[in-house]
VOTOR-346324 format. One line per 8 residues: their letters; for each residue x, y, z of N, C-alpha, C. Coordinates in pm, 1 decimal. Layout:
BEGIN
A	X,Y,Z,X,Y,Z,X,Y,Z; ...
end
This chain:
BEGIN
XXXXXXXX	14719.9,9616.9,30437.5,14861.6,9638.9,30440.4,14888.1,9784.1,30479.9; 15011.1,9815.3,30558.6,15006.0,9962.2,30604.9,15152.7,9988.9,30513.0; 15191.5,10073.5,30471.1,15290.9,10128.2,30372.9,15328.4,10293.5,30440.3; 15488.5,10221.0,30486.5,15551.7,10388.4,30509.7,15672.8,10414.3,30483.7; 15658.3,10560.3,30406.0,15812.4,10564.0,30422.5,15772.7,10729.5,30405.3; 15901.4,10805.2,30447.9,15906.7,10927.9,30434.4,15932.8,11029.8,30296.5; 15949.5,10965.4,30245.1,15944.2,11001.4,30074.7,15810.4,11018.9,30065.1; 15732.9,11140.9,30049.1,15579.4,11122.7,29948.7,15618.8,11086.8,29842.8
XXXXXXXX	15722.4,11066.7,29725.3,15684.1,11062.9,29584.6,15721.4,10910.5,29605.4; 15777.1,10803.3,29670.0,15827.8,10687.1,29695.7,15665.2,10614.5,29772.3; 15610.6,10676.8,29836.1,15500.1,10609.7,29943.8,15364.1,10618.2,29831.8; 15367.0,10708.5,29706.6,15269.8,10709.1,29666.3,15271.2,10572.6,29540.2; 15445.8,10572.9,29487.8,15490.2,10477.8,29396.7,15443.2,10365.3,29503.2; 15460.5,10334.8,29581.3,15454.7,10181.4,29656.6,15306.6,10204.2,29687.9; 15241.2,10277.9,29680.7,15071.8,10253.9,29702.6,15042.0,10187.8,29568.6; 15079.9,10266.7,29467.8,15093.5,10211.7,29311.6,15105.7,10037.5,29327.2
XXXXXXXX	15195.5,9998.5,29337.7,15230.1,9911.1,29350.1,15181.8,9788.4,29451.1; 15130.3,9835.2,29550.5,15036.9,9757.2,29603.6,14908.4,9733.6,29554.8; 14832.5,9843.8,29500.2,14726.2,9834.0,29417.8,14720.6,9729.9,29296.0; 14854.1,9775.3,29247.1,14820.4,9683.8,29064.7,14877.3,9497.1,29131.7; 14897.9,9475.3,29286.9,14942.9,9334.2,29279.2,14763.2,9260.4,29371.2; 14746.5,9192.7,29244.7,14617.9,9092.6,29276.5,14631.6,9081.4,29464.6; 14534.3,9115.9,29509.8,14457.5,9028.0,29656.2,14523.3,9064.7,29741.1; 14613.6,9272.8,29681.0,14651.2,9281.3,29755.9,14573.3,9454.2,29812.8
XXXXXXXX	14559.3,9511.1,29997.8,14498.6,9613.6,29971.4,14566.9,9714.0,30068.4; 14537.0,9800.5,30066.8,14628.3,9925.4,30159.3,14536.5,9940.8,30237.3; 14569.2,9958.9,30379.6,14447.9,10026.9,30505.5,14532.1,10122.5,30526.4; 14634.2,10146.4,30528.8,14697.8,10253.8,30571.2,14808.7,10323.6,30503.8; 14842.8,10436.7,30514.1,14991.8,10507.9,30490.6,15028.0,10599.2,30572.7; 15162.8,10592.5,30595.2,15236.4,10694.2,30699.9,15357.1,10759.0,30641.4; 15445.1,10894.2,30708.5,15537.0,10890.5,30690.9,15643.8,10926.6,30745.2; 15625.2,10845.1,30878.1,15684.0,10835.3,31018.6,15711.1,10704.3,31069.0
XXXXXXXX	15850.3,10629.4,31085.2,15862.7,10507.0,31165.6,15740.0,10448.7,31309.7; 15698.2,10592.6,31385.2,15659.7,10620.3,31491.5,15515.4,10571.3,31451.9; 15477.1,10688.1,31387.4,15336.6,10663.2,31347.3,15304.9,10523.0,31264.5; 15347.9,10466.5,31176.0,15384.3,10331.4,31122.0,15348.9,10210.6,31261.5; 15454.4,10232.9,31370.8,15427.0,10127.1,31473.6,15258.5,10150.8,31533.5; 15232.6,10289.9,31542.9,15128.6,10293.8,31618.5,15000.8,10265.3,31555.1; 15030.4,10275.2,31379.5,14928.7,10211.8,31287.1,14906.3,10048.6,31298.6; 14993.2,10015.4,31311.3,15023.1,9881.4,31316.9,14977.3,9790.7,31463.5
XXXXXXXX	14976.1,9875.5,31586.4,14902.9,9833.6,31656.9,14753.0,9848.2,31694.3; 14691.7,9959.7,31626.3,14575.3,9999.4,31613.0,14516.7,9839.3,31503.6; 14605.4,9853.7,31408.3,14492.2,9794.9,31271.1,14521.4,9643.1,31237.9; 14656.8,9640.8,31346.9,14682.3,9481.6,31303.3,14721.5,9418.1,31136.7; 14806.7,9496.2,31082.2,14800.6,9466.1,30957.4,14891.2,9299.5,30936.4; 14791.8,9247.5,30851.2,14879.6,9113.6,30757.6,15028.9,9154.3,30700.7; 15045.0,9255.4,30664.2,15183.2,9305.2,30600.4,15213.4,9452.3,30622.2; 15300.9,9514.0,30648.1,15409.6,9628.3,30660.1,15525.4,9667.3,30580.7
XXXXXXXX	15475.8,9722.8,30461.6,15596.7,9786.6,30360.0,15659.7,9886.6,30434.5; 15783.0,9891.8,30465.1,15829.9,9974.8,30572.2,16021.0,10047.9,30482.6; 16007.5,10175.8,30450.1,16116.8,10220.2,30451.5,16260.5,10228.1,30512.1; 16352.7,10088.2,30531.7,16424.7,10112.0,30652.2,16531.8,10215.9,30656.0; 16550.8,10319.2,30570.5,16630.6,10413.9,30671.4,16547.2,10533.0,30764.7; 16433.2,10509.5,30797.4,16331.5,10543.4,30876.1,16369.2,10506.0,31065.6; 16422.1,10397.0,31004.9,16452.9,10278.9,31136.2,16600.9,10337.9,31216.7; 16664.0,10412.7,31177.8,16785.5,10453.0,31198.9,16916.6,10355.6,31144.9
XXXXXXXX	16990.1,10317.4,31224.5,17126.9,10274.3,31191.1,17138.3,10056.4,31173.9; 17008.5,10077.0,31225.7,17007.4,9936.9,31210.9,16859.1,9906.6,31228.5; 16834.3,9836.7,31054.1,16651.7,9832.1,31029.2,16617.6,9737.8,31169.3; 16673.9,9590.2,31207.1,16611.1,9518.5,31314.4,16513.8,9591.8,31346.9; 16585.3,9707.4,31399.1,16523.8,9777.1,31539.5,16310.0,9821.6,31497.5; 16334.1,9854.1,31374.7,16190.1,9844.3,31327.4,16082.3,9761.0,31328.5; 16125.1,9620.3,31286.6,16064.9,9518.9,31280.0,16049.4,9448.6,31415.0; 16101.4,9518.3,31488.0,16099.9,9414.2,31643.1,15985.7,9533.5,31712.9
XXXXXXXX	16016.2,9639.1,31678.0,15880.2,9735.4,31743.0,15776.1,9692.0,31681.2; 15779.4,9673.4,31550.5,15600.7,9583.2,31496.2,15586.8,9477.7,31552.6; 15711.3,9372.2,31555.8,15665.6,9309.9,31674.8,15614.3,9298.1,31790.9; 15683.9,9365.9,31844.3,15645.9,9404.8,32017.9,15491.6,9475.8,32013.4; 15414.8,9502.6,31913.9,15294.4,9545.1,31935.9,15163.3,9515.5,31861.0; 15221.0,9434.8,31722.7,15084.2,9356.4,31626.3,15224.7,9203.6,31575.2; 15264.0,9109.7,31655.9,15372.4,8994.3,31637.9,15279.3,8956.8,31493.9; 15176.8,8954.2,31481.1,15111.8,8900.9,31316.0,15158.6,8919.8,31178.4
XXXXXXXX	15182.2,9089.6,31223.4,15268.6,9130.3,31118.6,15342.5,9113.1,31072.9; 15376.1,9113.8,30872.2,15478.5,9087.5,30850.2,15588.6,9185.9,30789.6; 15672.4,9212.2,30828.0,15738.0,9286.0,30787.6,15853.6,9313.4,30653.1; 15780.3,9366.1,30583.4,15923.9,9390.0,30418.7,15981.4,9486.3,30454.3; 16100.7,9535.6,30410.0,16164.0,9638.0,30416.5,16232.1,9717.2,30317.8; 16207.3,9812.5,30275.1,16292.7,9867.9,30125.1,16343.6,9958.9,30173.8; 16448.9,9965.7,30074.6,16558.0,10075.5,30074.8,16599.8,10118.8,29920.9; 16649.4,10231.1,29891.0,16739.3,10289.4,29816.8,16894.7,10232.1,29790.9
XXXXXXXX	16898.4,10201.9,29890.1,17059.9,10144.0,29876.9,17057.5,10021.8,29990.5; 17016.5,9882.7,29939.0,16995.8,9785.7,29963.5,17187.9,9714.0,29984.2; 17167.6,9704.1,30078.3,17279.0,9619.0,30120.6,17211.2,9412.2,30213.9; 17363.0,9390.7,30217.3,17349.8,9304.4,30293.9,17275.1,9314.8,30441.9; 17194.3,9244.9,30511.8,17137.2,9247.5,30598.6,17093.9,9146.8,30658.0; 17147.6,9133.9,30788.8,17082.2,8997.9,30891.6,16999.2,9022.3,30980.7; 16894.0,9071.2,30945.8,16775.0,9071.6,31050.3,16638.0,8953.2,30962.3; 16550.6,8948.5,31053.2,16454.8,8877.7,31007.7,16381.0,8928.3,30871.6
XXXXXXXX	16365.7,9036.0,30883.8,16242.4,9096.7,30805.2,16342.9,9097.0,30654.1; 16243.1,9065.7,30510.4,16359.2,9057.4,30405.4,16371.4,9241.4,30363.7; 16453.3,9263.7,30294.2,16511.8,9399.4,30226.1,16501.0,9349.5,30129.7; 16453.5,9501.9,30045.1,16462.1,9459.3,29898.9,16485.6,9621.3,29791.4; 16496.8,9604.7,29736.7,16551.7,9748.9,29690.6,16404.6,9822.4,29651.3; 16389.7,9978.7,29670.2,16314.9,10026.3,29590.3,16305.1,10030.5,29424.2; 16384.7,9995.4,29383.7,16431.3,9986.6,29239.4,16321.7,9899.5,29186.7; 16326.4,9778.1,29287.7,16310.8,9606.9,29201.5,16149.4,9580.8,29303.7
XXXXXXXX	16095.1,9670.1,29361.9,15963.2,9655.2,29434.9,15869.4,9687.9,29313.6; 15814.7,9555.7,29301.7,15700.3,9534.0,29164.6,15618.0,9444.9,29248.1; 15490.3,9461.4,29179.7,15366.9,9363.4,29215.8,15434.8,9210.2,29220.4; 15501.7,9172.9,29112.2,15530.2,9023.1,29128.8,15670.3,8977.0,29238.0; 15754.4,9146.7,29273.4,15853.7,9081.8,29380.8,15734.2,9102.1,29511.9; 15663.8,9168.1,29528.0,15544.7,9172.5,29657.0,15489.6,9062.7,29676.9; 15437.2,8954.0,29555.9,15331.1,8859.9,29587.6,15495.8,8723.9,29634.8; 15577.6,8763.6,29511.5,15700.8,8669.5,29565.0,15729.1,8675.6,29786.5
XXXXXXXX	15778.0,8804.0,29806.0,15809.0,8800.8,29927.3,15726.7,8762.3,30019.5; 15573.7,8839.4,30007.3,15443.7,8732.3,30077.9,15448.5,8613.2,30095.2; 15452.5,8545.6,29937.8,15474.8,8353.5,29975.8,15611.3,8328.6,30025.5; 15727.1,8387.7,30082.2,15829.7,8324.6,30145.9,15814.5,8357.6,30280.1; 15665.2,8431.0,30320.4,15658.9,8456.3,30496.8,15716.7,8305.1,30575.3; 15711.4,8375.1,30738.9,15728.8,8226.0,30758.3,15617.8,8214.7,30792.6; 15592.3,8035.3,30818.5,15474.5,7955.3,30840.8,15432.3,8005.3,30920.3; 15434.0,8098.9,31071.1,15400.7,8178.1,31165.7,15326.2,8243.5,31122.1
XXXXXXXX	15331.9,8288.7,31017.9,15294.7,8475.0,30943.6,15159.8,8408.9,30845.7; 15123.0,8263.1,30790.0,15036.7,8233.5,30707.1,14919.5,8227.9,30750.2; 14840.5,8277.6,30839.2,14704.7,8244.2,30866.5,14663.3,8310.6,30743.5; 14647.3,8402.5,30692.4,14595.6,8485.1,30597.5,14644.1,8394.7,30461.6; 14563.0,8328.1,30354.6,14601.6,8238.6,30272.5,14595.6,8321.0,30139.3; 14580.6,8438.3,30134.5,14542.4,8487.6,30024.2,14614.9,8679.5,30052.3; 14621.1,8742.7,29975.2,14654.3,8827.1,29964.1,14622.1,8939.3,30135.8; 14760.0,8996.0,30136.1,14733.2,9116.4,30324.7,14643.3,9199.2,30280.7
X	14536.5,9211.1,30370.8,14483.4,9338.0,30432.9,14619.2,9467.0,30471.3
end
């Protein structure tokens, strides 16, 4: 799993948090949108914890660059101030990002995103 956001004290909490959730593991951290995509096409990650006000004015635009360069990937997105949002990738607040909302959002990938049956790389 690659994990970025520009907060160090937020990127180290969500390493936390990837660690204590079963079958799940970190290959990477960034704390750059930029560098994030280019991790992501290097390493191919199963999952992408991704900070979206990183993304600018509208997260889409993030999740369609992981697209456009590892489509495997799946993309979460947290924020601080979680609003409504219609893009693909789910949002979820930094507040409420726990091991059991991580393993939750994993099992609602779509069927596209399941080759991996068990916890992201």
């Amino acid at each position: 799993m690659l994990v970025a956001d520009d907060s160090p004290v937020f990127l180290e909490a969500a390493v936390a948090v990837v660690e204590a959730t079963p079958g799940f593991a970190v290959a990477a951290t960034c704390r750059s949108e930029a560098r994030a995509v280019e991790l992501a096409g290097e390493l191919r990650p199963d999952l992408a914890l991704l900070d979206e006000s990183m993304s600018g004015p509208d997260p889409s635009e993030a999740a369609a660059a992981f697209a456009a360069v590892s489509p495997e990937t799946y993309v979460i997105l947290v924020s601080a101030d979680p609003r409504p949002f219609g893009g693909t990738s789910p949002l979820v607040s930094k507040e409420q990002l726990s091991p059991a909302a991580l393993a939750e959002l994993w099992g609602q990938r779509p069927a596209s995103s399941r080759e991996c049956s068990t916890g992201p790389a």
